[in-house]
C-alpha positions as CSV (number, residue, x, y, z in Angstrom):
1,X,104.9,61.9,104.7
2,X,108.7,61.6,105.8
3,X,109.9,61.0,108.8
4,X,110.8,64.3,109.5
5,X,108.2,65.5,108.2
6,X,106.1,63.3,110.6
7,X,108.1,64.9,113.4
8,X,107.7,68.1,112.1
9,X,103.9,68.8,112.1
10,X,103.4,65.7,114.7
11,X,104.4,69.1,117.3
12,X,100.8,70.5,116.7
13,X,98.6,68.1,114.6
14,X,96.3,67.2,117.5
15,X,95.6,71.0,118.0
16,X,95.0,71.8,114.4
17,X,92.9,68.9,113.5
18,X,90.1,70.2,116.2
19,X,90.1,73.9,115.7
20,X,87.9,75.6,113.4
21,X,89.9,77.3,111.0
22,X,90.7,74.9,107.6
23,X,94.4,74.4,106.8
24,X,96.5,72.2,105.0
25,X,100.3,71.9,104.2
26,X,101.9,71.1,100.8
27,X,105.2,70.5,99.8
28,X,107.5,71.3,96.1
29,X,106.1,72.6,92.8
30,X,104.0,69.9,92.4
31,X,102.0,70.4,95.7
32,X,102.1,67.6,97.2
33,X,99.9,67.2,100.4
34,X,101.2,66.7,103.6
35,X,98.4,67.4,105.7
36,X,95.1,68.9,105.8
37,X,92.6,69.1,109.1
38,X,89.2,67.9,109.5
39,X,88.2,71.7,108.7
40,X,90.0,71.8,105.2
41,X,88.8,68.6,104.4
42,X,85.2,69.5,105.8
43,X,85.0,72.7,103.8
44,X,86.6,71.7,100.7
45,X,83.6,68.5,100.5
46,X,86.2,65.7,100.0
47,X,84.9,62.5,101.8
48,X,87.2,60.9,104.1
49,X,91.6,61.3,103.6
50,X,93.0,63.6,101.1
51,X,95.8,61.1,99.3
52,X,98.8,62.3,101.2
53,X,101.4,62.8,98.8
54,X,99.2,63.6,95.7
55,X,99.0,66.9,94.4
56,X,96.2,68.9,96.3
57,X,94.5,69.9,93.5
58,X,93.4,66.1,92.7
59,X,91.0,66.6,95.1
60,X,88.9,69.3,93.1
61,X,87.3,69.8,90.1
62,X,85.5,72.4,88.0
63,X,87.2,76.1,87.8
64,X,88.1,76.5,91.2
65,X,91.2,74.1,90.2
66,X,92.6,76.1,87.9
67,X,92.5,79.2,90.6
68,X,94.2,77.4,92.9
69,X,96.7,76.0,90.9
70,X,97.5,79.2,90.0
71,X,97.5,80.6,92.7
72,X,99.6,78.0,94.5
73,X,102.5,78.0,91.3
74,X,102.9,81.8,91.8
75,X,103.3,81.4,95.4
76,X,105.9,78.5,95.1
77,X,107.8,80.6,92.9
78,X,107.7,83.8,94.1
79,X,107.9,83.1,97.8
80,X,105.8,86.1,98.4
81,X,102.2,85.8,101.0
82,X,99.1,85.8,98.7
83,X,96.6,86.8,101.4
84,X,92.1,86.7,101.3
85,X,92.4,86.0,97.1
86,X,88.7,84.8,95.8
87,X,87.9,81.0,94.9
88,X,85.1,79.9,93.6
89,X,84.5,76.6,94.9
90,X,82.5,75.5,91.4
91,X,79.2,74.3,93.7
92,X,76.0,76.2,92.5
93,X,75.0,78.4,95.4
94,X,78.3,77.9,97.8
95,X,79.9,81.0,99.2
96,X,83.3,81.4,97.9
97,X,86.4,80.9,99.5
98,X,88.7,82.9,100.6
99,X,92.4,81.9,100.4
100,X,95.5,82.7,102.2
101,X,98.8,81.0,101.2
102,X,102.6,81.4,103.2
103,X,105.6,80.5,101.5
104,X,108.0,78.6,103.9
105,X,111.9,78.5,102.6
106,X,114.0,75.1,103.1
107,X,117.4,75.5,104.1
108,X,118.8,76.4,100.3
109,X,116.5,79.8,100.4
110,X,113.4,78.5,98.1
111,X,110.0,78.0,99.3
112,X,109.9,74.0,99.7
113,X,106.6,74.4,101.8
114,X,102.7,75.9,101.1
115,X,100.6,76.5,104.1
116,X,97.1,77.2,102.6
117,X,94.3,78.3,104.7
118,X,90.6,78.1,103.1
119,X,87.5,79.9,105.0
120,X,84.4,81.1,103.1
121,X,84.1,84.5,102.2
122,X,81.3,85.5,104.8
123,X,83.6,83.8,107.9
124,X,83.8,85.6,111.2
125,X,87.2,87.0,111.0
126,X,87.5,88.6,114.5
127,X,86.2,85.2,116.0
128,X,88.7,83.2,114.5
129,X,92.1,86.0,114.5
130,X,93.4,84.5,117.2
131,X,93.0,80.9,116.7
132,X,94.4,82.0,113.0
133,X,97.6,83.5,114.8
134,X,98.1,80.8,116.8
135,X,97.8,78.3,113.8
136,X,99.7,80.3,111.5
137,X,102.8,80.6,113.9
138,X,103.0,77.1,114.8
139,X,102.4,75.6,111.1
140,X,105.1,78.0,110.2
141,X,107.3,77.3,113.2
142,X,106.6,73.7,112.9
143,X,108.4,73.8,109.4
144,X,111.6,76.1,109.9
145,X,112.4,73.9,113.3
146,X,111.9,70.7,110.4
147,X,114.3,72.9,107.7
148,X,116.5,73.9,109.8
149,X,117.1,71.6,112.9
150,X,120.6,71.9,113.1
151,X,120.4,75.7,114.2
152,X,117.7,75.5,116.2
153,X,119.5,74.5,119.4
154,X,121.7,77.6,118.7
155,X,119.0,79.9,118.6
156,X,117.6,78.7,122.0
157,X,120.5,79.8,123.7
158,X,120.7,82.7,121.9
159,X,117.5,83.6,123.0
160,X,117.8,82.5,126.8
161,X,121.4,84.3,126.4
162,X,119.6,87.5,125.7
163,X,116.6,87.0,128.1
164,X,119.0,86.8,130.9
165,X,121.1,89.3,129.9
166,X,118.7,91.5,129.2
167,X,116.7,90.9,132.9
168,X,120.1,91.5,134.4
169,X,120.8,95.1,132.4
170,X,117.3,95.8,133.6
171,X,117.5,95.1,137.1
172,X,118.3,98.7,138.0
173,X,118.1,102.2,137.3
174,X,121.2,102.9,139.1
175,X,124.1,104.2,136.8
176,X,126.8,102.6,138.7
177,X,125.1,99.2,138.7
178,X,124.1,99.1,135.2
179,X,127.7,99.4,134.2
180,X,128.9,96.8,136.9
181,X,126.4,94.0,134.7
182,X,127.8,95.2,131.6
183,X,131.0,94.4,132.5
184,X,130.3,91.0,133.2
185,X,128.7,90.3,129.8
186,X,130.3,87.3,127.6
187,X,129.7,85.9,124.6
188,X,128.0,82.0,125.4
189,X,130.9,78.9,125.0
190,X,133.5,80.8,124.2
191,X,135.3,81.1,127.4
192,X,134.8,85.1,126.6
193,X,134.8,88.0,128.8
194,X,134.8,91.6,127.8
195,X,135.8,95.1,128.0
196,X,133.3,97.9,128.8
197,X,134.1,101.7,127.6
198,X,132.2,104.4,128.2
199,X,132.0,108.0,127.0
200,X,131.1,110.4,129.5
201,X,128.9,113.6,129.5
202,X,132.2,115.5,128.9
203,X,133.1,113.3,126.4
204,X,135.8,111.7,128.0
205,X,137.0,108.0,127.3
206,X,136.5,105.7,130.6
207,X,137.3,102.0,130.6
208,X,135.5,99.7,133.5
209,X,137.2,97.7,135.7
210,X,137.0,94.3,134.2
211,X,134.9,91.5,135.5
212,X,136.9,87.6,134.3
213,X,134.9,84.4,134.7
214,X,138.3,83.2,135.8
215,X,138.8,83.8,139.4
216,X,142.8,83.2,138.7
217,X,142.3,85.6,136.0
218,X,140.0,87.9,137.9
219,X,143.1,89.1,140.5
220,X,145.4,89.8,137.2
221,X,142.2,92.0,135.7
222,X,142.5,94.1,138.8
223,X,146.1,95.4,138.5
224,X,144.9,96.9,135.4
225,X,141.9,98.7,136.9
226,X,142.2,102.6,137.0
227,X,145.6,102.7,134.9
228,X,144.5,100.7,131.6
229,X,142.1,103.3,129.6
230,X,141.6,103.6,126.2
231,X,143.6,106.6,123.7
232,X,142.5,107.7,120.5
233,X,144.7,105.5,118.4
234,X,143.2,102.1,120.5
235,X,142.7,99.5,117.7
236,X,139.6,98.2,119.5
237,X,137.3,99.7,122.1
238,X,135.9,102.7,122.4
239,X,138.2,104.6,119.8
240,X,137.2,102.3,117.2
241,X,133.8,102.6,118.2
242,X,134.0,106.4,117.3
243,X,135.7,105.9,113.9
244,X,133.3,103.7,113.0
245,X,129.7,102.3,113.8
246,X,130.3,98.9,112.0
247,X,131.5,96.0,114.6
248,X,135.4,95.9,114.4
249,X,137.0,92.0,114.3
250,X,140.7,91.4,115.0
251,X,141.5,87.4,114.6
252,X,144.7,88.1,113.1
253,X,147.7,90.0,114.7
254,X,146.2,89.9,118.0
255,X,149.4,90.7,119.7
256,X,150.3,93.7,117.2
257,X,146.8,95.0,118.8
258,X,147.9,94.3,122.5
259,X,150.7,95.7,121.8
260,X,149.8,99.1,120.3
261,X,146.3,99.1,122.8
262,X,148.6,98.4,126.2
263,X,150.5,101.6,125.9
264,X,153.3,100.3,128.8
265,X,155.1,97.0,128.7
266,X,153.4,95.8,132.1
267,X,149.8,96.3,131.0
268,X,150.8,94.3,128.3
269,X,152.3,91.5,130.4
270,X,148.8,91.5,132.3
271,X,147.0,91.1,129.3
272,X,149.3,88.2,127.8
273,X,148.9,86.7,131.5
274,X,145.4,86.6,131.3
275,X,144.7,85.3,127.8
276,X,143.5,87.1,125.1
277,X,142.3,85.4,122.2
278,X,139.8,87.0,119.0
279,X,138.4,90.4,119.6
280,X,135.4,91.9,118.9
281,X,134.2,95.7,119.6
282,X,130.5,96.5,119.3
283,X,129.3,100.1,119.9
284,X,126.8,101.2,122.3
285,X,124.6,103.3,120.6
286,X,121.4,105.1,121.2
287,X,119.8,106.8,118.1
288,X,122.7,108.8,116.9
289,X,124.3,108.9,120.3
290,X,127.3,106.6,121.0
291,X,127.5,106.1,124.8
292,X,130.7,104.0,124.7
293,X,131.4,100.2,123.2
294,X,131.9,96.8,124.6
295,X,135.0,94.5,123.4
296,X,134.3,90.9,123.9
297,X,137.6,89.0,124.2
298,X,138.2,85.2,123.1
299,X,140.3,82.5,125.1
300,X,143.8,82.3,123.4
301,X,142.7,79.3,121.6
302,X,138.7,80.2,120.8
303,X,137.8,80.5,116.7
304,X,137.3,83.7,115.0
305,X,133.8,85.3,116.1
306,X,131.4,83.8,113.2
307,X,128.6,86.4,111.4
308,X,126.3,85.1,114.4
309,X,128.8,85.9,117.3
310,X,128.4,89.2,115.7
311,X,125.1,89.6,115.4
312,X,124.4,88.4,119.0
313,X,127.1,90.7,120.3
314,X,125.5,93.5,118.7
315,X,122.3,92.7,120.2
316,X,123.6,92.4,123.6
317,X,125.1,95.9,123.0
318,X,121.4,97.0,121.9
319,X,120.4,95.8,125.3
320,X,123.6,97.5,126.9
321,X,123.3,100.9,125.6
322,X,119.2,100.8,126.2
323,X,120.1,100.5,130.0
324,X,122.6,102.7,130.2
325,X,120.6,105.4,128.5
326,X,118.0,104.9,130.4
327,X,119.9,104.7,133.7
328,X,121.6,107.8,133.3
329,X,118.2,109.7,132.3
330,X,116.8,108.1,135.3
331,X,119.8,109.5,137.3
332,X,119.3,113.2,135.4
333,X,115.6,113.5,136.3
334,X,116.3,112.8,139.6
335,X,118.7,115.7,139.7
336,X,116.8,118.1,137.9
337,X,113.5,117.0,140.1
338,X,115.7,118.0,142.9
339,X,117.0,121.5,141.7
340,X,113.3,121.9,140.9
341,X,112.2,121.3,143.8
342,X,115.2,123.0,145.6
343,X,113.6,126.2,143.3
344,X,109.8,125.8,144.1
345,X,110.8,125.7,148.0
346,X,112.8,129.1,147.4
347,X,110.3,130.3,145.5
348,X,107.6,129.5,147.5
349,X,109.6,130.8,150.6
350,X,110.4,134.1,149.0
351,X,106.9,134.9,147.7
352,X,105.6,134.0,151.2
353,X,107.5,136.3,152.7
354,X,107.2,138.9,150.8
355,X,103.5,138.5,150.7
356,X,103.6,139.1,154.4
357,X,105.7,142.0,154.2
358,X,103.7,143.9,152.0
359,X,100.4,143.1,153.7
360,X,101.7,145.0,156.6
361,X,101.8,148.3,154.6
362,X,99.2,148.0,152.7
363,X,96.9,147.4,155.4
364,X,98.2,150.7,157.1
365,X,97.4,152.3,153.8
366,X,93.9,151.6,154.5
367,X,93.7,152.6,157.8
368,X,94.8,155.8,157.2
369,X,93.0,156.7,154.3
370,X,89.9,155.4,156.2
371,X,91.0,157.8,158.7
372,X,91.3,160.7,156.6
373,X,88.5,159.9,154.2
374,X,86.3,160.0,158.1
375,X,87.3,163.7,158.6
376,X,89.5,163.0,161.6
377,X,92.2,165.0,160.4
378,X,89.8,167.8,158.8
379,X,87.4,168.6,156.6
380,X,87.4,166.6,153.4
381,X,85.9,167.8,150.2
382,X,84.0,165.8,147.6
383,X,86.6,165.6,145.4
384,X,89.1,164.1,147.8
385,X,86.7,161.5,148.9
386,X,86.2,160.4,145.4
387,X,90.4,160.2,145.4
388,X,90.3,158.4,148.6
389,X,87.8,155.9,147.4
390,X,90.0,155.3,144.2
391,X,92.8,154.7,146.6
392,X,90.6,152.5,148.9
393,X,90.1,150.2,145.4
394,X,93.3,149.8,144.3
395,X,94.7,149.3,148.2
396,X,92.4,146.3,147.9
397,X,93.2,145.2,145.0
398,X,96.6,144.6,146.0
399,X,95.2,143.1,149.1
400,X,93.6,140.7,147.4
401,X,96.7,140.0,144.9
402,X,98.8,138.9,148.0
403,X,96.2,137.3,149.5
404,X,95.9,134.8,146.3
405,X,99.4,134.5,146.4
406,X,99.9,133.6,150.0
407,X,97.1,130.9,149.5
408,X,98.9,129.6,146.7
409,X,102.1,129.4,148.8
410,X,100.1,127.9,151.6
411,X,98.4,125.1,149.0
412,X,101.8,124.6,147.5
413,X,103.4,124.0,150.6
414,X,100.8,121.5,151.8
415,X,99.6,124.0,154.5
416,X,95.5,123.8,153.9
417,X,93.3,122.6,156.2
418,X,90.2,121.7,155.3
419,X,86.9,122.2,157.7
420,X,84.5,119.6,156.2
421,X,80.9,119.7,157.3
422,X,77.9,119.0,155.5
423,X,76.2,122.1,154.0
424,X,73.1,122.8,151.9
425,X,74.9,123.9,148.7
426,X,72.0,126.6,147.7
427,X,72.8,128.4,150.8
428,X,76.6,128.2,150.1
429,X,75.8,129.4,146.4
430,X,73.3,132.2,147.7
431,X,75.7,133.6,150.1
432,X,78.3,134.0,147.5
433,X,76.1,135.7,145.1
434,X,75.5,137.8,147.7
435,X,78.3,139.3,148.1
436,X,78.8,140.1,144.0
437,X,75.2,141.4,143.4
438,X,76.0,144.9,143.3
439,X,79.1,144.2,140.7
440,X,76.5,142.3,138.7
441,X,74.2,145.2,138.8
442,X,77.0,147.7,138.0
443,X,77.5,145.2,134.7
444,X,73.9,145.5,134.0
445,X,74.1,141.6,133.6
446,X,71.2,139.5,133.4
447,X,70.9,136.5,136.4
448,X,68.1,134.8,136.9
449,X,69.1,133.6,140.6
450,X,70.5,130.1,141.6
451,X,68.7,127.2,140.4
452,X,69.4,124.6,142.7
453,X,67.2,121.8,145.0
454,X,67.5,123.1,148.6
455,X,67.6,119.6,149.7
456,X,71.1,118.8,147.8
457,X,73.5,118.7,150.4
458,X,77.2,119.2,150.1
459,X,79.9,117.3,151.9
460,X,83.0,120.6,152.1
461,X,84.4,123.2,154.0
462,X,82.2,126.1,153.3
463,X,84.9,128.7,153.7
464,X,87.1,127.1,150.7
465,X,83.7,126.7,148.8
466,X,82.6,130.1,148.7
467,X,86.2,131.1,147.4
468,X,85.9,128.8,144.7
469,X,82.4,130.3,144.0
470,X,83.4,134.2,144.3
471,X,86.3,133.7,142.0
472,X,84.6,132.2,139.6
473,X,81.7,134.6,139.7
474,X,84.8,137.3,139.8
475,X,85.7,135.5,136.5
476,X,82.5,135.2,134.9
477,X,81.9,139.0,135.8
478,X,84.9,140.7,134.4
479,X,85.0,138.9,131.4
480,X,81.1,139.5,130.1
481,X,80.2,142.6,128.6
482,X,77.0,144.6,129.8
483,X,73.9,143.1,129.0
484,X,75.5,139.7,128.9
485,X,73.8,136.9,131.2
486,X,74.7,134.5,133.8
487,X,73.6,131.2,134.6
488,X,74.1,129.2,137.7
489,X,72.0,125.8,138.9
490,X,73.4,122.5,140.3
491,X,72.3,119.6,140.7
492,X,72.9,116.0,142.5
493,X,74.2,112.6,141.2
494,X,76.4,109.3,141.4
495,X,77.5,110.5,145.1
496,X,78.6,114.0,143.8
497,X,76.9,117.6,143.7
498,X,77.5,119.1,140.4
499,X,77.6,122.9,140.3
500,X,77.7,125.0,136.8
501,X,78.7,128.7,136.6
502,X,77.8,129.8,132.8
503,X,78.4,132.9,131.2
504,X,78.0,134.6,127.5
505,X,81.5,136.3,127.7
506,X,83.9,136.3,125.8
507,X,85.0,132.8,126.1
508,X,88.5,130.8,125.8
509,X,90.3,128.9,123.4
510,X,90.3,125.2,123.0
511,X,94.0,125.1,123.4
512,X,93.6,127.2,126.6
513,X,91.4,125.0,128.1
514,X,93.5,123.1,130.4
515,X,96.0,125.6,130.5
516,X,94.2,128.6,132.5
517,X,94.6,125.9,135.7
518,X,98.4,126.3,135.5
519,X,99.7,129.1,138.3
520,X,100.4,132.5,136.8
521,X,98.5,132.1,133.6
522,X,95.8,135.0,132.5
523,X,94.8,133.4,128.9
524,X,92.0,136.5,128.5
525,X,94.2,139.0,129.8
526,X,94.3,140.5,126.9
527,X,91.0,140.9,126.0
528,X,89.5,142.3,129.2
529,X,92.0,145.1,129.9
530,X,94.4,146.0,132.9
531,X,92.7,144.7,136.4
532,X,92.8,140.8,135.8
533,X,94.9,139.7,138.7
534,X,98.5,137.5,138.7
535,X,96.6,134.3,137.2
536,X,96.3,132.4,140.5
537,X,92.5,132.6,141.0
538,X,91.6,129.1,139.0
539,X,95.0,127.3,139.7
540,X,94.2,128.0,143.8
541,X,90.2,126.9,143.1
542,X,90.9,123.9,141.4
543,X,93.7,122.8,144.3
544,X,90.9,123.8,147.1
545,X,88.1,121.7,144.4
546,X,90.3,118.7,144.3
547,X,91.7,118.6,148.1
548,X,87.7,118.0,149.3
549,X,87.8,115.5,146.7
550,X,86.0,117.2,143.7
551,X,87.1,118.8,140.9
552,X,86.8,121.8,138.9
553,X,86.4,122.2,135.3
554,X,85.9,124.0,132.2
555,X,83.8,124.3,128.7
556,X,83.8,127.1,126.2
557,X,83.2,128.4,122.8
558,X,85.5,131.4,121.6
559,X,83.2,134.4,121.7
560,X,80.1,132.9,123.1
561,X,81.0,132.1,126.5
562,X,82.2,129.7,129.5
563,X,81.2,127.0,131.5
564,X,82.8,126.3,134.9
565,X,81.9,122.8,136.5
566,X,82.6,122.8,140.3
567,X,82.2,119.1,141.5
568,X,82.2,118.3,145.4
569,X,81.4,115.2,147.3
570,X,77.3,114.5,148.3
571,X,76.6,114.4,151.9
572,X,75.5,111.0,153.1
């Protein structure tokens, strides 16, 4: 083995001879060895050193040579990964191997390296996948830093280059400040600074005050701030940007550029004053958005900007346009959350009061139809009672559509309080039944009664637990045909009491089954006539579920029925 070679693989020997996993490292056409671990040599039976520096296959005998002479040729010359191919090792019962080969390219572009890993067949994969990786990346990174040494100094700072810059981009979501770390971004050793254009949401062209690493330079780059901005005809920045997507280079008639870019003899004198040297325009882009472009400038004396300059420049402008992107949508949500919010609150404040307003009336209605309905203003035949009664329903029906609304104002608004005692939950469940019986007997639907253990106890405030219960009993009710049946039990565990309304109605759609929680929503409208409310009933019982800290949830089959899960803390 070389010297540089010795360096090379030196890096990581001493971790690869101990791990478990057999690999070896050869080198040309003629496979030379350059170093195999105590795996590969245990697994492959060869007693003590493999000859370094003699073709691997030496070391075998019988068939499985010629496999792996083949299989090592066509990897040489193809330079493409053979991955898991079959060996046999030529030992009457042995397992076979499998073999994994990576090509590694020298500096001229051909695979000058093998890195062969052997493992039989039967091997625990998943045990070893890690230790693999970890293997695999520094054999392979041991061997490009040994080909290539002279760039790998370069691509270090590239790489811290782009760290930095890119934990600086990042450091805020603010708009303004994103733009103020773009404009100090500079291409490394080249005495660079840049210019930053943007495009804003009205498509306008806006060049940022420029940030020089030059303090001397740094007072010139302010007289041009405000009154320097790009026009259409702008050899570099942010028109070229827009005629094309490609990087633009000037390293030749660099004055003919300042000179057509400054647009007034004093901006130009500014320029001149502060040295500009090669320029290079990258455009910020996102997707098939073009958000502006950044020019990096060179010292008056710096070399043309090589192919890497480039590429880095275009990766600092990934990095650039990322943040700005995602600055201004971080600035955009904010807005629209606060015109959203600005709605809900009017919203909420207009349905509030007109809740109230109409309660007033309607409430009169009643009274006075009570009134007349009594006889107090005369003598009321059969047939008006039966009208009086059908006003009497529909008054409270409207009642009871403000009433969900004003609760969902109330919840909305962060106005519930919540009573909590500890309550035996079949009590809290009976009452409610209660008050539905004679709807469930006017359905002619089959119940069976609560099943529940009257020594579960439930930590809530009754009052919000029976409206939970009544609506969905209201729910289960409306939407079951006669001679359906209901089911309700409950039961106790893991702290919580668990109470399950079922019914054979006629049920909900999959896709519907998170959405008939949203405010406003009536999914089975449709199939259960007129009188179904506004669709606040389960968005307002879920809220009151999940402010005692339980929950309230839903299963169903299309056509066969529903099952409502009310969840509510245990008592201690």
């Amino acid at each position: 083995m070389s010297d540089g070679e010795s360096s090379g693989v030196g890096s990581f020997s001493r971790y690869m001879e101990g791990i478990a996993a057999a690999f070896a490292v050869t080198r040309d056409a003629e496979h030379e060895l350059v170093y195999a671990n105590a795996a590969f040599r245990g697994l492959t039976g060869v007693t003590g050193e493999l000859a370094i520096g003699s073709p691997i296959t030496d070391a075998f005998t019988g068939p499985n040579t010629v496999e792996l002479r083949a299989l090592l040729d066509r990897a040489i010359r193809t330079g493409v990964v053979a991955r898991d191919q079959r060996i046999d090792p030529g030992v009457d019962d042995a397992p076979a191997w499998s073999c994994t080969v990576w090509p590694n390219a020298g500096q001229n572009g051909e695979p000058g390296h093998l890195v062969i890993e052997l493992r039989e067949a039967s091997f625990a994969e998943n045990t070893l996948a890690l230790q693999r990786e970890v293997a695999e990346r520094m054999l392979l990174s041991a061997l490009r830093e040994h080909d290539a040494a002279a760039g790998a100094e370069a691509s270090s700072r590239r790489a811290v280059l782009l760290a930095e810059e890119g934990r600086r981009l990042a450091d805020s979501l603010d708009e303004v400040a994103t733009l103020k770390a773009m404009s100090g971004l500079s291409l490394p050793y080249l005495g660079s600074w840049c210019i930053v254009d943007v495009l804003e949401r009205d498509s306008a062209m806006r060049r940022l005050a420029i940030i020089h690493p030059n303090p001397a330079k740094q007072s010139l780059a302010r007289e041009l701030e405000g009154s320097w901005q790009p026009e259409p005809g702008d050899p570099f920045g942010i028109p070229a940007a827009l005629r094309s997507a490609e990087p633009t280079v000037i390293a030749a008639d660099i004055g003919a550029a300042l000179a057509t870019a400054a647009h007034d003899p004093e901006t130009l004198h500014a320029l001149l004053e502060i040295g500009v040297g090669p320029l290079l325009t990258v455009p910020l882009v996102v997707g098939e958005r073009r958000l502006g472009a950044i020019t990096f400038v060179g010292s008056p004396r710096a070399a043309p900007y090589t192919p890497e300059d480039v590429e880095l420049a275009k990766d600092l402008a990934i990095r650039s346009a990322l943040a700005l992107d995602r600055a201004r949508m971080h600035g955009e949500a904010i807005e629209l959350k606060t015109e959203a919010d600005s709605a809900n609150r009017a919203k909420s404040a207009f349905l509030g009061t007109m809740s109230h307003e109409l309660r007033t009336p309607l409430n009169a209605i009643g009274g006075y139809v009570d009134l007349v309905d009594m006889g107090v203003h005369g003598p009321v035949t059969e047939a008006q009672h039966v009208a009086f009664a059908r006003i009497r329903s529909n008054q409270q029906h409207l009642i009871s559509l403000v009433s969900d609304i004003l609760n969902f104002v109330s919840i909305g608004g962060g106005r519930v309080s919540y009573d909590i005692a500890d309550v035996v939950a079949s009590e809290i469940l009976g009452e409610a039944v209660a008050l539905v019986a004679p709807l469930i007997r006017q359905k002619e639907l089959l119940f069976d009664g609560v099943s529940c253990d009257p020594t579960i106890v439930v930590s809530a405030d009754v009052e919000k637990v029976k409206q939970i219960v009544l609506n969905l009993l209201s729910n289960a009710i409306k939407f079951t045909g006669p001679g359906g049946r209901l089911v309700i039990d409950c039961d106790a565990a893991d702290g919580v009491v668990v109470a399950r309304f079922a019914d054979t109605g006629i049920g909900i759609p999959p896709e519907k089954l998170e959405v008939i929680f949203d405010p406003f929503i009536q999914v089975r409208a449709g199939l259960a006539g007129r009188d179904t409310g506004v669709g606040l009933g389960l968005s307002i019982s879920r809220d009151l579920a999940r402010g005692m800290g339980g929950d309230l949830t839903v299963e169903s089959v299309l056509g066969s029925g529903s099952t409502f899960t009310l969840t509510l803390p245990r008592a201690n």
